[in-house]
N, C-alpha and C positions, 0 to 999 in steps of 0.2 A: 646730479639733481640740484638745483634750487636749494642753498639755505637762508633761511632767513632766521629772522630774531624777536623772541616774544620778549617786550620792554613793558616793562609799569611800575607800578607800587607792589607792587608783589611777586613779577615774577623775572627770572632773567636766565632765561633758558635756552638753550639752540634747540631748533627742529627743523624737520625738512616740510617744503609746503609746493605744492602746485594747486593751479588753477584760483577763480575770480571770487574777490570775497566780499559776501554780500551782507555779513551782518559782525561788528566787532564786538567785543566782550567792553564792560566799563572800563576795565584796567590793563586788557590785553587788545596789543594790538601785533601787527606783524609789517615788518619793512625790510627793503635790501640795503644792508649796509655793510659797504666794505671798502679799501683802502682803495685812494684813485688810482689808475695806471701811468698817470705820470706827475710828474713831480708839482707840487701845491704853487711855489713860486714863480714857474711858467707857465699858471695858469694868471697869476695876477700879474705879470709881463707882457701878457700876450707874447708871448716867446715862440716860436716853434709850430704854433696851431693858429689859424687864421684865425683874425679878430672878429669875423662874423659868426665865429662858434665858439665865441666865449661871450657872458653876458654878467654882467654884476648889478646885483639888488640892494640897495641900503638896507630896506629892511622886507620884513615878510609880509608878498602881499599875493596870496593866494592865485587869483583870479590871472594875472598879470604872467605869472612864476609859471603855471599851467598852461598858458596860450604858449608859453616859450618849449613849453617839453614836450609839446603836440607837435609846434613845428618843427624844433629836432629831430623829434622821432619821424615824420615823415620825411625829413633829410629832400626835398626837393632838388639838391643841387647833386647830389649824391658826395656830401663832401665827409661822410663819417660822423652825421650827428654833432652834436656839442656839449657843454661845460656852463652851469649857471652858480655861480657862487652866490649867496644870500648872508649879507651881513659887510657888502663889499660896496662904498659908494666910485663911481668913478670922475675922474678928474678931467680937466678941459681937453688933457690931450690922449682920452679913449682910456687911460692905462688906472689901475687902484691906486684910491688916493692913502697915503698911506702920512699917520698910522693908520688900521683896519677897525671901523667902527663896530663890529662883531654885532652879536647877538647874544645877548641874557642869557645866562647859563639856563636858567631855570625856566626859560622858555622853549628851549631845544628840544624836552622830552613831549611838549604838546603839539608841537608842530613836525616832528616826525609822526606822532598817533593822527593826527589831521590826515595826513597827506596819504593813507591807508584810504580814509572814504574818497578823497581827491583823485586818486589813483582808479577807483573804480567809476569816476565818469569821463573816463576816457574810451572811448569805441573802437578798434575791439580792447580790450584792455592791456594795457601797458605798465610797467614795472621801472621806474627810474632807476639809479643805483644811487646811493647817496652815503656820506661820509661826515663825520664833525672832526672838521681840523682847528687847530690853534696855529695863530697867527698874530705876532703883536704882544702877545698876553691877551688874545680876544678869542671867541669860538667862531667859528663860519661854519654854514651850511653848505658841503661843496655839491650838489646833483650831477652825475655823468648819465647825460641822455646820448645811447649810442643808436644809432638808426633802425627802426625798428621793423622786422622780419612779416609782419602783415599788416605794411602799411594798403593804402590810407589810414590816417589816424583823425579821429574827429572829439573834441571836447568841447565840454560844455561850456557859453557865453560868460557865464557866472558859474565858475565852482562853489561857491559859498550859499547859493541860493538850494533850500532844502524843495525836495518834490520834481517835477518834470523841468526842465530847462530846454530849450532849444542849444542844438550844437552844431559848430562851425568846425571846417578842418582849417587848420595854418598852416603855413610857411615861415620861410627866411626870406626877410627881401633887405638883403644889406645886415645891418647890425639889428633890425628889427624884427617883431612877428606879425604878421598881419592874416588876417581872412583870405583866401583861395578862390578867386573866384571866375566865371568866365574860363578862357584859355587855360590858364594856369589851373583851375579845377581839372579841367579836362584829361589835362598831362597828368596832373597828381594822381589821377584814379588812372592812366592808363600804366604808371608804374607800377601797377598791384603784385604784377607777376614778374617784374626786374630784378629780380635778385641779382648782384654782381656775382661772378665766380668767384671770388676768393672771400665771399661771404656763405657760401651755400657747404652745406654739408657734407663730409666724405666721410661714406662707413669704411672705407679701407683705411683710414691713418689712425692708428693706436697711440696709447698712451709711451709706450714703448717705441714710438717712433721720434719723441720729441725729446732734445737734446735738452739736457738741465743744464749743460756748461752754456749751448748759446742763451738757454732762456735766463740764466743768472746774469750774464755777459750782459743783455739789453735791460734789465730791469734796474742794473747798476745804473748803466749809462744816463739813462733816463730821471735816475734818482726814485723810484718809483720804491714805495716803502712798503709793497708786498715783495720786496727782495729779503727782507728780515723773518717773511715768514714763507718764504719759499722752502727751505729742508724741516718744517715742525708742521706742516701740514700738510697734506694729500694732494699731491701735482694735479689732480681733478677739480681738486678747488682754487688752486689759483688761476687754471686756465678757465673756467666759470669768472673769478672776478677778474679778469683779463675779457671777456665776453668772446672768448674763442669756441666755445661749446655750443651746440644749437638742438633742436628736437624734443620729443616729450621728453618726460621725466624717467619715464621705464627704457628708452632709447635715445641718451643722450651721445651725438658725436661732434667729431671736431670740424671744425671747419677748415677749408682748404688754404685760410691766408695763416694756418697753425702752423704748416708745413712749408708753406712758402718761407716763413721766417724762422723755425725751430726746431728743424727737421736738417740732417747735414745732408742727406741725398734724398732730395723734392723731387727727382725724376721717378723716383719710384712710383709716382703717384701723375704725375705734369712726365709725360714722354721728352727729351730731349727738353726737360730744364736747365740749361747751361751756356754759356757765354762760348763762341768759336772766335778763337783770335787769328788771324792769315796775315804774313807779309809777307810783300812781293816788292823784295827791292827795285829791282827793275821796272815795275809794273807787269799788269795780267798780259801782255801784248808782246810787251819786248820780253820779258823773259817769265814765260808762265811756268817752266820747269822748277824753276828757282822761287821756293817759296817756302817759309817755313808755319808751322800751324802748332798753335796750342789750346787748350780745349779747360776752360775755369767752370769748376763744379761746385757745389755746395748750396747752401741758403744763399735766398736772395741777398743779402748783406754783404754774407761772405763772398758771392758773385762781384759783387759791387767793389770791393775792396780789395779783391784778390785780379780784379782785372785793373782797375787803373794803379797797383802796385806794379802790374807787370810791363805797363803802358808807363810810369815813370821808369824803373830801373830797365826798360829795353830803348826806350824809343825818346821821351822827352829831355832836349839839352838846351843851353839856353847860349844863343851867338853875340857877342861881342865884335863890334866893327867899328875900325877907328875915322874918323870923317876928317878931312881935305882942311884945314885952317880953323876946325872946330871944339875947343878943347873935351867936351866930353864927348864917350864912345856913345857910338846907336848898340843900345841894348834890346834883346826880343827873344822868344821861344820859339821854337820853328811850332806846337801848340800849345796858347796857353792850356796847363794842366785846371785850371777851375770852368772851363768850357768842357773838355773832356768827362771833369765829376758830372758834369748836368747833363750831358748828352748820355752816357753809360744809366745815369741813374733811371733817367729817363723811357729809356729802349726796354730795362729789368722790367719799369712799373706799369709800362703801358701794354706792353707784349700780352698777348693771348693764352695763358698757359693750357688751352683745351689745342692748340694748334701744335701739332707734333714737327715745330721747327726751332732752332737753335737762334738765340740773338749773334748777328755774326760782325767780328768787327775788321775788316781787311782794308788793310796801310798800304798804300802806293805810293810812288814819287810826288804826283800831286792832292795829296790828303786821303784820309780817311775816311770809309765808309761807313756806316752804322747801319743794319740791314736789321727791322725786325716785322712780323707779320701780329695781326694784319695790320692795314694803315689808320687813316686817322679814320675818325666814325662821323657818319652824314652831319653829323649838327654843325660841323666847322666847314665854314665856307671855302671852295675850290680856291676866291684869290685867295684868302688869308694864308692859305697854305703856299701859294704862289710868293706870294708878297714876301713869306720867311719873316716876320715881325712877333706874331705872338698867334699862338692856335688855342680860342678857348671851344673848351665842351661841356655840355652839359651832361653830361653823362660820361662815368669811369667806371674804364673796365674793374678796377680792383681799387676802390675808394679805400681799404684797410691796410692795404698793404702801404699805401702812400701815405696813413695818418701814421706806422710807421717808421715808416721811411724819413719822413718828417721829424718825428718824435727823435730819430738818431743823427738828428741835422745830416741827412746825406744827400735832401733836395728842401727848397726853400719854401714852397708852396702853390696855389692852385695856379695852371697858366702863366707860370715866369721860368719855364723851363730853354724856351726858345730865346725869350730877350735879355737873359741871363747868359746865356752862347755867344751872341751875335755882339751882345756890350766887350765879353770877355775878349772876343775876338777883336774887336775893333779899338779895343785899350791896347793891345797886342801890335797893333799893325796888319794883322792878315786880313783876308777875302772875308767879306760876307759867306755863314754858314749855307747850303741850300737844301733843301726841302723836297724829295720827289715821291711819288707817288700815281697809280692810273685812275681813269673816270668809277674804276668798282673798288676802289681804298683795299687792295687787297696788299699790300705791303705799303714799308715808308723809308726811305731811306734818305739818312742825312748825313751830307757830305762835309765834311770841315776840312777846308782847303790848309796846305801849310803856306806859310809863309812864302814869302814871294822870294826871302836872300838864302834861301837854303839849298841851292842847287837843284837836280836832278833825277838822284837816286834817293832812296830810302839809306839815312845813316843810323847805326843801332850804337848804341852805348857800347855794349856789350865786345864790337867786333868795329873794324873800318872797312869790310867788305860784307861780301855777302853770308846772311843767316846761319847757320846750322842748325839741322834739326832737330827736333827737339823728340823726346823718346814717344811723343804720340802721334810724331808727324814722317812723315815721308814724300819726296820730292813726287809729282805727278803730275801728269798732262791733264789738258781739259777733258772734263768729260763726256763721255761719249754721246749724253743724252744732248749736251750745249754743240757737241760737234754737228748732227745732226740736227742739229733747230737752222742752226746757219746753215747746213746745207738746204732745208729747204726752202730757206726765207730767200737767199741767193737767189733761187730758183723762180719763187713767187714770194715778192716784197710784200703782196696787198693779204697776205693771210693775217687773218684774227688767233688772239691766244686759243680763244675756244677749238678753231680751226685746226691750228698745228697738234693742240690735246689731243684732238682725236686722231689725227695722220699718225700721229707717234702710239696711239692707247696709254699716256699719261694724262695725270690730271692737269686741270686747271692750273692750280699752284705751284706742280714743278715745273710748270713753263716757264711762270713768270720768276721762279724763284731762280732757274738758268737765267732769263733776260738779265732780271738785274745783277748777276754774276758777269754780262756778256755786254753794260754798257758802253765799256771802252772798245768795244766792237761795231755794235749795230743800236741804232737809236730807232725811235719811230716818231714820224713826220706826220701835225695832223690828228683831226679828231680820233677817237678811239673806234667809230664804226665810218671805213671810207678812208682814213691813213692808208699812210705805205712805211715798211724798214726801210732803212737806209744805212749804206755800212760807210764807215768812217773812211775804210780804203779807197770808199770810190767816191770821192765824193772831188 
């Protein structure tokens, strides 16, 4: 449940509280106050967390402070709500001008007891979380507005005006808050019922499901200083001021991005949450027998860090080649590895965890595949996906999980996943990354070529020839369901996915999830209704 805190001249007590309160006492009042979840100094860096969801006030101005935690909590962009510090001026270039100009000590107790009636002219009612940090030798006011679960949110024009007011909803537009109107009204009310999945509730994940080594592990990292009261209080309350908790008060549960990140087996919960790694030294064609396959489980993190460790110590080495009358050698990675960090991070955060497929990542002679479902979502235009430059969305699947992801610097921030790949690559010397995907975004697959001086085959650190298996892998032919697709496509090039689903009685998505196992075979030519296959051998 909800704790809050009765503060005054008289009383200083914990209680538990739910629901909207309509009348305060003279000397009590009630507020949520609790330690931020990340660290105070990358909030005035702008470090880690986009700078349009951080915002700094010199000083307390009501009215101003409250349009910003409206449009936070409606979260427009779905980027995870934001962070407004009061007592914080900023300087020419966006960042705290520092020293920190603080707030009055003695002003602090009345403008938490304010922000009680403030709080209640918000529609339907909202709950900031708020924090008094020292900074400098000064107090600040830190407010964490994290996106709020029955948006639209609408407040009033004037908080400070007593009696009826008219109220407007806000947004984020940039570093600002502005009125909603038009279009962008339109959209804001049509998100009512968007909950992202890893924001939405799971009564199956217990409290017993969530690891205190990873959840200490990230609270360190982060510096977050509800790591000091992580073993003196009740794992129920720190994941409350963590805002992992959701529901009423007599049925409170966790939410599914609890498990994604602090839970060591998430497939208990997410079917086949797990990274599949495949090489095929030879490639799928010349030598499909010969392949070795390892399978990375755990929290998302752990996924993340446990596959591109195995993706350094198996596969990335770096060539030295001495040039013709030129004294220094050509230096290069057959990948660079900080292309790999953003492609892997990537594939984790955006994947579909209600879709019972594996993120899969399979190494051939000429580059690596990154296979995850489904693909990109309608808002990103067909070229931009085409083009391979940069894919932005307005809408994410799992906005929590990537704040973060972020928070453990293991991706940089909104929409710089692609041109962060394609820089790395091309500081490198390799091929541009490529981007594919069909007309129904029902997967996405991003190819990162190796280097052009690496020969032929797949070399592994590890060995100078071919893989050995590894204890969860076993050598194996195609299978029988991909065998059969080529047979019938041979047979009739112009069938449709939908088509072969049914000739076969599979679905939709193991077809295409054979296809794109079966592109160095058979390609398709041509719009998506009126194409034909086309096999590579006969061409």
């Amino acid at each position: 449940m909800h704790q809050g805190i009765f503060l005054g001249r008289k009383f200083n007590k914990r209680i538990a509280f739910d629901g909207r309160l309509d009348s305060i006492s003279a000397f009590i009042y009630i507020i949520y106050i609790m330690s931020m979840p990340v660290d105070i100094e990358t909030l005035l860096n702008k470090q880690k967390i986009e700078s349009e969801r951080i915002e700094f006030k010199k000083g307390w101005n009501p009215t101003s402070i409250y349009h910003s935690i409206c449009a936070f909590a409606n979260d427009f962009d779905n980027l995870g709500g934001g962070y407004i510090l009061v007592g914080v001026e900023q300087d020419e270039k966006g960042l705290a001008k520092r020293p920190i100009v603080g707030i009055e000590v003695e002003k602090i107790d009345g403008i938490l007891k304010d922000m009680v009636g403030f709080n209640n002219k918000i529609d339907p009612y909202y709950l900031p979380r708020t924090s008094v940090e020292s900074i400098d030798g000064k107090s600040v006011i830190a407010i964490w507005v994290p996106s709020g679960v029955n948006r639209p949110y609408a407040v009033s024009t004037d908080v400070t005006l007593k009696g009826k007011c008219d109220k407007a909803y806000y947004i984020r537009s940039g570093t600002s808050s502005i009125v909603a109107k038009g279009e962008s009204l339109d959209q804001l009310r049509d998100m009512a019922n968007r909950v992202p999945f890893d924001e939405r509730p799971n009564p199956n994940i217990t409290l017993a499901d969530i690891s205190m080594v990873l959840l200490r592990d990230y609270l360190a990292k982060v510096k977050s200083r509800l790591e000091q009261d992580l073993f003196t209080q009740p794992l129920e309350r720190t994941l409350e001021q963590m805002d992992l908790m959701t529901g009423p008060t007599e049925n409170r549960m966790l939410k599914n991005v609890a498990a994604m990140m602090f839970c060591e087996h998430p497939e208990k919960f997410f079917k086949y949450a797990q990274t599949d790694i495949v090489i095929f030294p030879e490639g799928r064609i010349n030598g499909p027998d010969n392949f070795s396959e390892t399978t990375i489980y755990g929290s998302v993190p752990q996924q993340v860090n446990g596959a591109l460790t195995y993706l350094k110590n198996t596969l990335i080495r770096e060539y030295v080649i001495k040039q013709k009358d030129v004294p220094e050698s050509l230096r290069f990675f057959n990948y660079p590895i900080r292309a790999l960090e953003e492609a892997v991070v990537n594939a984790l955060y955006h994947r579909d965890y209600q879709q019972y497929e594996p993120v899969e990542i399979s190494i051939e002679p000429e580059g690596i595949h990154i296979l995850n479902f489904p693909g990109p979502n309608s808002t990103i235009p067909k070229d931009a996906i085409t083009a391979g430059d940069r894919l932005i969305s307005r809408r994410y699947r799992n906005r929590r999980l990537g704040d973060f992801l972020k928070e453990l610097e293991l991706t940089e921030g909104r929409s710089t996943g692609i041109p962060t790949i394609q820089r790395e690559l091309k500081k490198n010397g390799s091929p541009r990354a490529i981007i594919e995907t069909n007309d129904e975004r029902d997967y996405i697959n991003l190819f990162i070529p190796v280097h052009e001086g690496c020969g032929d085959t797949v070399v592994l650190n590890m060995s100078e020839s071919s893989p050995k298996s590894s204890p969860k892998s076993s050598p194996k032919k195609r299978s029988k369901t991909s065998l059969e697709i080529e047979k019938i496509l041979r047979k009739n090039p112009e069938l449709t996915t939908e088509q072969i689903a049914r000739l076969l009685g599979i679905t939709k998505r193991a077809v295409l999830k054979n296809l794109a196992n079966m592109k160095n075979i058979v390609v398709h030519q041509g719009p998506s209704n009126g194409g034909f296959w086309e096999f590579l051998d006969e061409r």
